[in-house]
N, C-alpha and C positions, 0 to 999 in steps of 0.2 A: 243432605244435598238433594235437590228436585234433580230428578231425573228426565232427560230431554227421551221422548218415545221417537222412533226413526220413521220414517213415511211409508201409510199403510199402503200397498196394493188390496185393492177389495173386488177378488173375483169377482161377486155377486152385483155389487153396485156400480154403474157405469161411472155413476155422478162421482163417487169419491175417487173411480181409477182415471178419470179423466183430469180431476183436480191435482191428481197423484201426478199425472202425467205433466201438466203445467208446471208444478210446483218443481218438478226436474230440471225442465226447461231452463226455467230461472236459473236454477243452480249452475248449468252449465257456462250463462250468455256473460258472466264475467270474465270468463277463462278465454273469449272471443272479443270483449271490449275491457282489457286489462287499463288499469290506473296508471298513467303515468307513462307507457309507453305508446306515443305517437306514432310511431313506426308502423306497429302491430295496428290500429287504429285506419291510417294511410291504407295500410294494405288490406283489410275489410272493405274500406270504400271501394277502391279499386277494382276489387272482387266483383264486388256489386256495380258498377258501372261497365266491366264489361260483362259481365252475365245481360243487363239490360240491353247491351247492344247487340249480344249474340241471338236473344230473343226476338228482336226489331228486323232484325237480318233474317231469322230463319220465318219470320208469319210476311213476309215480303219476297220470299223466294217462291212458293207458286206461281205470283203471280207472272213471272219471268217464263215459267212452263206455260200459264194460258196464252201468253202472248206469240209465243214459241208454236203454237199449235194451231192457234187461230191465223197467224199470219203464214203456217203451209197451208190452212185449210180455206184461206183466200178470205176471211170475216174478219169483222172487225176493223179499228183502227192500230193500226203497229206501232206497239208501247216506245216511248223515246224515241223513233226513227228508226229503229234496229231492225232488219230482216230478219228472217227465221233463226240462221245462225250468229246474227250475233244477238238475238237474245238465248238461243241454243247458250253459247257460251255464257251471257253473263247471270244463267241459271246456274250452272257450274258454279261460276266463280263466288255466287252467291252463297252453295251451299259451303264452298271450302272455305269463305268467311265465318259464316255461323259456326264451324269446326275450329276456326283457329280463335275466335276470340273465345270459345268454352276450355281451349288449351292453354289461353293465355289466362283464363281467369284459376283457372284449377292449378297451376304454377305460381302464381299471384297467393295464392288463398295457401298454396301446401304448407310454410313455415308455422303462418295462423294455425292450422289445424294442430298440426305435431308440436308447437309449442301448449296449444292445451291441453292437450295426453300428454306431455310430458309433466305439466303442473301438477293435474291430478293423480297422475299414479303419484308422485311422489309425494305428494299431502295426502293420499289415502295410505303410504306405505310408512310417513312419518308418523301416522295419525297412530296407526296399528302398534307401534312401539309404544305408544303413550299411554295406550289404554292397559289398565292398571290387571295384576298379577289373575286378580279373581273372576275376569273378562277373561282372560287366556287361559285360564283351566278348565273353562269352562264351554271354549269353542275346539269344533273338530279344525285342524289346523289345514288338511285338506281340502275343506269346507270354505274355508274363508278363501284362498288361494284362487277357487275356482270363482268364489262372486269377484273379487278383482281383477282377475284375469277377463270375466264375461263382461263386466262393468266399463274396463276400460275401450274393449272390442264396440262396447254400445255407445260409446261417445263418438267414438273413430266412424262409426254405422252412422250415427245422425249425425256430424257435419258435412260426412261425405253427401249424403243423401237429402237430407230435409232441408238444406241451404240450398243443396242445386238441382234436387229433383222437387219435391214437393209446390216451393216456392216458384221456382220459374215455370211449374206446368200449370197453376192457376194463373200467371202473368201471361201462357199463353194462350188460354183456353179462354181470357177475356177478352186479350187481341182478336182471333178468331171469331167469338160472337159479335165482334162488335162488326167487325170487315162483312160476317155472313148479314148481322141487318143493313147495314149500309147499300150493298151489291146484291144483294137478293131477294130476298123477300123471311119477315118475321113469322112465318111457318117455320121455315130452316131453321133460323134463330131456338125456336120451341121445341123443334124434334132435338135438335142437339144438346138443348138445356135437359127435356128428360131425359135423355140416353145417359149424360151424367149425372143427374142426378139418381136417379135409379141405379147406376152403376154404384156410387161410391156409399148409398145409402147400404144396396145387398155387401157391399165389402167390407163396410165397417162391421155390420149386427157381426158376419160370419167370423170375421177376422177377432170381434172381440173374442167371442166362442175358445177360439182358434186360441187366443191367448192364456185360457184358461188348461187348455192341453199341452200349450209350452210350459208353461208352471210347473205342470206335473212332471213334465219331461224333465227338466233342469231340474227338480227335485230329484227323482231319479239320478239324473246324471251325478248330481254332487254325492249323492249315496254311493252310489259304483266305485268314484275317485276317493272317497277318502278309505272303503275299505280297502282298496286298491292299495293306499298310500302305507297307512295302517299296519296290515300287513308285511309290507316290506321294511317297514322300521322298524318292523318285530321278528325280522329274518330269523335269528338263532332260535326265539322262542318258538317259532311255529318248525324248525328242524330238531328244537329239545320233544318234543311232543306228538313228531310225525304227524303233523295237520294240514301237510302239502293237499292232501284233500278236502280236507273240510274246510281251509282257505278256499280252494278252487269254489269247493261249491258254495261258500257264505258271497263270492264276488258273483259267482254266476244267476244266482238267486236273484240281486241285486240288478243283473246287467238284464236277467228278465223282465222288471219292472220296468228298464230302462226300454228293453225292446218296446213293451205294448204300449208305451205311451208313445213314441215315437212311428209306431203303425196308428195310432189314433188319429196322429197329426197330418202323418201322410196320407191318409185317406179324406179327411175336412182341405186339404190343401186339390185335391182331384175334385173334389167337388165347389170347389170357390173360383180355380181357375175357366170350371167348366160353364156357371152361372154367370161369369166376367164375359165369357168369350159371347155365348146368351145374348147378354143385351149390348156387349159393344157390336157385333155382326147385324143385330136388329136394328140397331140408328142407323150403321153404316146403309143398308139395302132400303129404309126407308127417304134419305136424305139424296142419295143415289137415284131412286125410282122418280122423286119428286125435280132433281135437276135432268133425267131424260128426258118426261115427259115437257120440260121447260125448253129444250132443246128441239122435239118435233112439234112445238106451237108456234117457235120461231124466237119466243123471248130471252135464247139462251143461245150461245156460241159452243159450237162445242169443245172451245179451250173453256169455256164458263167448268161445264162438262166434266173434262180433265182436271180443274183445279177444284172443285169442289170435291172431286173423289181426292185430289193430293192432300187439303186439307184435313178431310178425315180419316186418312193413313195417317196423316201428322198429330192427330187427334189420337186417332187408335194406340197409337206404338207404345207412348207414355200411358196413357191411362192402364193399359196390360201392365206396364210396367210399374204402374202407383198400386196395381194390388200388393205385389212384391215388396216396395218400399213400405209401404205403411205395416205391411204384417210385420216387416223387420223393425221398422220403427220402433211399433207398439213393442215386440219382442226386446229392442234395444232400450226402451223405455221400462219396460221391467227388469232387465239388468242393472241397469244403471238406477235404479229407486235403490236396490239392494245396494248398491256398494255406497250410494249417498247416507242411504239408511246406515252404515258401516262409520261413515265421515259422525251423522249423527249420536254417537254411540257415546256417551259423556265418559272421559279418563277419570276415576275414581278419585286418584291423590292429583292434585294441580300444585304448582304453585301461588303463595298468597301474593294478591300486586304489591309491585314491590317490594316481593324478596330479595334478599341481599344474600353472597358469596358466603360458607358455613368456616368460621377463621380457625382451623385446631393448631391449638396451642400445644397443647401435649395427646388430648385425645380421652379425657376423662369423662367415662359413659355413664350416664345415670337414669335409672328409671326411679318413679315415683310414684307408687298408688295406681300403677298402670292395669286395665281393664281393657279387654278385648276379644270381640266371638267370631266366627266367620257367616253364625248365623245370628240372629235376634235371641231363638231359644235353645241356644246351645255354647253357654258363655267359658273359652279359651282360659284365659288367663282374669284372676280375680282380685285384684288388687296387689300387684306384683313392686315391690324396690327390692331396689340390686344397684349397689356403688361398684362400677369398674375405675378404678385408678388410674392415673396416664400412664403407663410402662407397664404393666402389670398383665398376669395373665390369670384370668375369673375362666371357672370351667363350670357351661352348668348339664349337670345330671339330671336322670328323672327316665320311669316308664315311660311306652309310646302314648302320646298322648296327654302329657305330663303338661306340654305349652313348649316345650324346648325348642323348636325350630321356630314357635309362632316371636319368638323374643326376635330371632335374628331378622326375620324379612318386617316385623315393623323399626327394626336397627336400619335397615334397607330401605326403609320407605315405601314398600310395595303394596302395603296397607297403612290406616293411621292410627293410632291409638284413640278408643273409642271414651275412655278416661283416663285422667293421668297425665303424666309429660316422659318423654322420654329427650334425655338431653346429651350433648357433648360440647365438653366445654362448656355447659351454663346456657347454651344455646339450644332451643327445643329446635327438633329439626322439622317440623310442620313451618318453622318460620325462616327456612332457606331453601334456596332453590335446591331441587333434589339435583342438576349434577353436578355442583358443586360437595353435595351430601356424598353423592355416589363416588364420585373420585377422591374423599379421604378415606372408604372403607372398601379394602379389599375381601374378597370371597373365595374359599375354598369350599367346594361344597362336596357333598357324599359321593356323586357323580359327577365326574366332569365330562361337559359335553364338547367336542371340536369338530371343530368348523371340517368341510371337508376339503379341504388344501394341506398344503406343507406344513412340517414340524416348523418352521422359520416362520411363517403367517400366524400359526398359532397362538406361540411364544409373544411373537411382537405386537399380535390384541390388545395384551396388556398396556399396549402404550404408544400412539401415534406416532408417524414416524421415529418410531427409535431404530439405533441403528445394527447394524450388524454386531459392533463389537459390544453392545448391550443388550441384542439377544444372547447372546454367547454367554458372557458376564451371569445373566438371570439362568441359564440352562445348568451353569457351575455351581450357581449357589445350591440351584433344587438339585444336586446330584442328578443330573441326567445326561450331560452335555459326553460323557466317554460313551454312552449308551446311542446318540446319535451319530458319533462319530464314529460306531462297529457297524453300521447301517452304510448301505452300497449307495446310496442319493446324500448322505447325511442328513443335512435343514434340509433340503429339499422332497426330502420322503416325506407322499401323501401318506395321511394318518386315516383316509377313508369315511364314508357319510358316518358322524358320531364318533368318530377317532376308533370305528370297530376292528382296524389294524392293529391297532396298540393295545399289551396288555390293560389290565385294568392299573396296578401299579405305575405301568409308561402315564398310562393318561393322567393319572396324577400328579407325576411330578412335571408334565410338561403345563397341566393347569396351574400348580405351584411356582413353576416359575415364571409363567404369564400374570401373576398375582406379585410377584416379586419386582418383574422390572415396573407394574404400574407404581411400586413401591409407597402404599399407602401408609398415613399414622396407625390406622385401626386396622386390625384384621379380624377377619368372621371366618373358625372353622367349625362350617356346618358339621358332624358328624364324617371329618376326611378322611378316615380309614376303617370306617364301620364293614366297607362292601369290600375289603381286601384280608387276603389270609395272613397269618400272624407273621411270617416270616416278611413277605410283603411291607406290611404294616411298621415291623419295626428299621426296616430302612425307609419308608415314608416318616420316621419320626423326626429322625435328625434333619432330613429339610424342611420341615414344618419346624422343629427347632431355631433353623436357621431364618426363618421366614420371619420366627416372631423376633427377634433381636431387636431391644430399640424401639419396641411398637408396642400397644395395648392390645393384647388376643383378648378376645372371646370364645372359650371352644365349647362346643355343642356334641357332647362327648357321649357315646353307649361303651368304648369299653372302658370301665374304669382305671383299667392300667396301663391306658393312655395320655393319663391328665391327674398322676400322682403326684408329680412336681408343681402341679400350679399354685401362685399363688392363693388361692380361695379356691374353694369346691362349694359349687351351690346346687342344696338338692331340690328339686322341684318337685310337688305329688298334686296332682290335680288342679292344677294353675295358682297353685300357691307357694313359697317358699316354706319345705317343713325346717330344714337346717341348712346352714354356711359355716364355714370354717376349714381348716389345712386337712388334708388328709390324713395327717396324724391326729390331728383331734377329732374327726369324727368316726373314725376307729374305736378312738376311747372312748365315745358318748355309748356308742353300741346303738346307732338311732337305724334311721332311715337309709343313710348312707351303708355303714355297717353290714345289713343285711344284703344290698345290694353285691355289696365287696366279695361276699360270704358264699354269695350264689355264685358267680361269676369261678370264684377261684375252684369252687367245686365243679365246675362246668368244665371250665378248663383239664382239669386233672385229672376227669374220670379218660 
């Protein structure tokens, strides 16, 4: 399968982070002109129509102050007829125009916005399910949490900002130049065009700079968080080991790298604001000096005066403030390439088009000549068959390492088989859709992990909307349901982050019987009582007993005198089948099996 690369940020090369930066862009402007809904569509115009009117309002509101000025100051003709005061006032009323139509537009535009953060976290948080087993063992799970969290924050940063700051301050900084050539003279016009350009030229060079010190910071930061996270998921182990220290100091280590990039930053931020202030103060005293002196030649009013310094406050305010947005931008624009780059991340196993629902008849599993590695030069399983019958229960054995587990998660789908067919019912399961695959095979696995809510939320995983008296019904079958019911909350008792309430034994039969009510044909038990002590274990039998009734198990067995009643025992030794057959017969072979049997009871016994 070609693999799709995710969109490079390239500290070094402006050309590629600028293309970087477009190529975002795009990505987003669907999630703001969606398919089919008109509404959402109406209400982007709207946006932009009054944005264009609150701009036409606010580069026409000076001029309501020169007139205001010039008519106490006894010059000029008096704008519309208005005395002092009433253009006094309908200066005012002007600016609380420009104020209400940015209120109406930003109320206008809010559904827009929060309906496209709501599209993509939840296409970036479907997408992360999808992506296949060897994707997720392979990422820090802290790690990821943190670029979708940043990612969505950077979408939310640039609709807010770059629709209504970016875009309406070059609508009004064109207004402006055009009013300053029309009314006064094409010097004004020139001081003001370099004052910005030299402004936005020194903020971009710095502010790239600048991005390359956020990088490092957000590197940092994700480091901090996931050992941070890490850590605490590993509570007992780090109290088994007295490492409350060496924790401390592996996060603080971590949170140092974090500080000096973050004094990096804040220092290029002192010095970006300082070279801003620089030359927006230098236009302003230049464009200033040039309308006084226009003022005692006679060719100027000194409402001309007043309005050419209000313009360029009106000028200043925003451009102070476009250093701010664009650094957030460019910053938002690097969050958000990560979690896009996240979106581009191709899911290993897809389904084929037009796959169809997987039909189990009885549930009879077959492998074939099946081949499979996790790397290219280090090949798993070697040409593996193995008939599981429908109703039947196949146990397979084997050292670590053996292939044992890798059988059950390409059973699962969570890999494919790299040769060979692995079937049920006759059906290779490459050629149905994996959840129809997934909801005829339930899983018991060596650990179970729960959710951290109620025993009743747990349980009921197993299977949507089911109801009360079919959680109940699944907690009786797994022998657990008297055990909930000595509990002071009963179903209601949290089980704690990873069910670390609950013995290990609890956790399992409340995983057993959330495997129960999903009530699948096939069952998979990975190795379910490998990590429980014997006494444990052998009341874990009987609901796993009861589990398999009626169904095809699979068990993925370490201790052997857990899977002496199965149908077939299959031994595995180095991705290969060495023998199959009943427990009694491979006793009598005296093979592979045999020796295994031999150690184990010796193990036990000393």
């Amino acid at each position: 399968m070609r693999s799709r690369r995710s969109i490079p940020l390239s500290p070094d090369d402006p050309t590629q982070t600028s293309a970087s930066g477009w190529s975002t862009l795009r990505r987003v402007a669907p999630y703001l002109w969606p398919e089919g809904r008109l509404d959402i569509k109406l209400r982007v115009v709207a946006a932009m129509v009054l944005l264009l009117m609150a701009k036409l309002v606010t580069v026409l509101t000076p001029m309501f102050y020169k007139g205001a000025v010039d008519a106490l100051a006894g010059e000029g003709v008096p704008m519309l007829a208005l005395g002092a005061v009433g253009l006094t006032v309908a200066y005012g009323m002007a600016r609380l125009m420009a104020n209400g139509f940015q209120q109406a537009r930003d109320a206008v535009f809010a559904l827009v916005g929060q309906r496209a953060l709501r599209a993509l976290a939840l296409e970036t948080f479907t997408h992360i399910h999808r992506l296949s087993m060897r994707y997720h063992i392979t990422r820090k799970t802290g790690g990821l949490s943190r670029i979708i969290e940043r990612g969505v924050k950077g979408v939310e940063f640039l609709l807010r900002f770059m629709l209504f700051s970016i875009g309406p301050l070059i609508l009004e900084l064109l207004m402006i130049a055009v009013i300053f050539f029309w009314l006064f003279d094409v010097w004004y016009l020139v001081v003001v065009a370099v004052t910005i350009a030299a402004y936005v030229k020194f903020t971009f060079a710095v502010t790239e700079w600048r991005v390359k010190l956020r990088r490092k910071m957000n590197e940092q930061d994700t480091d901090a968080n996931q050992k941070a996270i890490d850590s605490l998921l590993n509570f007992e182990t780090v109290k088994y080991f007295g490492a409350e220290a060496r924790e401390a100091a592996r996060y603080d280590s971590a949170m140092e790298g974090y500080q000096k990039a973050a004094l990096s930053t804040a220092y290029s931020l002192s010095l970006l604001n300082f070279g801003q202030s620089l030359l927006i103060t230098s236009g302003l005293i230049a464009v200033m000096v040039m309308a006084a002196m226009g003022v005692q030649n006679g060719s100027l009013t000194v409402g001309d005066f007043v309005m050419v310094n209000a313009y360029m406050i009106q000028i200043t305010m925003p451009l102070n403030f476009l250093g701010t947005v664009y650094r957030e931008i460019r910053q938002s624009l690097v969050d958000m390439s990560e979690m896009f780059g996240l979106l581009e991340q191709p899911a290993e196993v897809t389904d084929k088009p037009g796959a169809g629902d997987i039909a189990v008849s009885g549930g009879h599993v077959r492998l074939e000549d099946v081949r499979f590695g996790y790397e290219d030069a280090r090949p798993i399983l070697k040409g593996i068959s193995l008939d599981v019958p429908a109703g039947q229960t196949v146990a397979i054995v084997g050292s670590s390492g053996s292939g044992k587990s890798t059988i059950g998660r390409l059973l699962f789908r969570f890999y494919d088989v790299q040769g060979g067919a692995l079937t049920i019912d006759g059906q290779d399961v490459r050629d149905v859709t994996q959840d129809s695959l997934h909801a005829a095979i339930g899983v018991v696995p060596q650990d179970t992990v729960l959710f951290n809510d109620s025993i009743r939320y747990n349980i009921a995983y197993g299977r949507d909307n089911a109801s009360d008296s079919e959680v109940i019904a699944a907690a009786k079958s797994a022998q657990i349901h008297d055990f909930i019911m000595s509990l002071p909350q009963g179903y209601d008792t949290q089980v704690g982050e990873r069910g670390l309430k609950l013995s290990g034994g609890e956790k399992q039969r409340v995983g057993i019987a959330r495997t129960l009510l999903k009530n699948p044909p096939i069952l998979l038990l990975d190795e379910a009582t490998s990590a429980l002590d014997t006494d444990t274990e052998r009341e874990i039998q009987g609901a796993l007993a009861q589990a398999g009734r009626g169904r095809t198990v699979i068990t993925i067995a370490h201790r052997l005198s857990t899977i002496a009643d199965a149908d077939r025992i299959v031994v595995l030794e180095q991705g290969t089948v060495v023998e199959q057959g009943t427990h009694a017969q491979l006793l009598a072979s005296q093979g592979r099996y045999y020796s295994l049997w031999t150690r184990q009871q010796n193990e036990e016994a000393a």
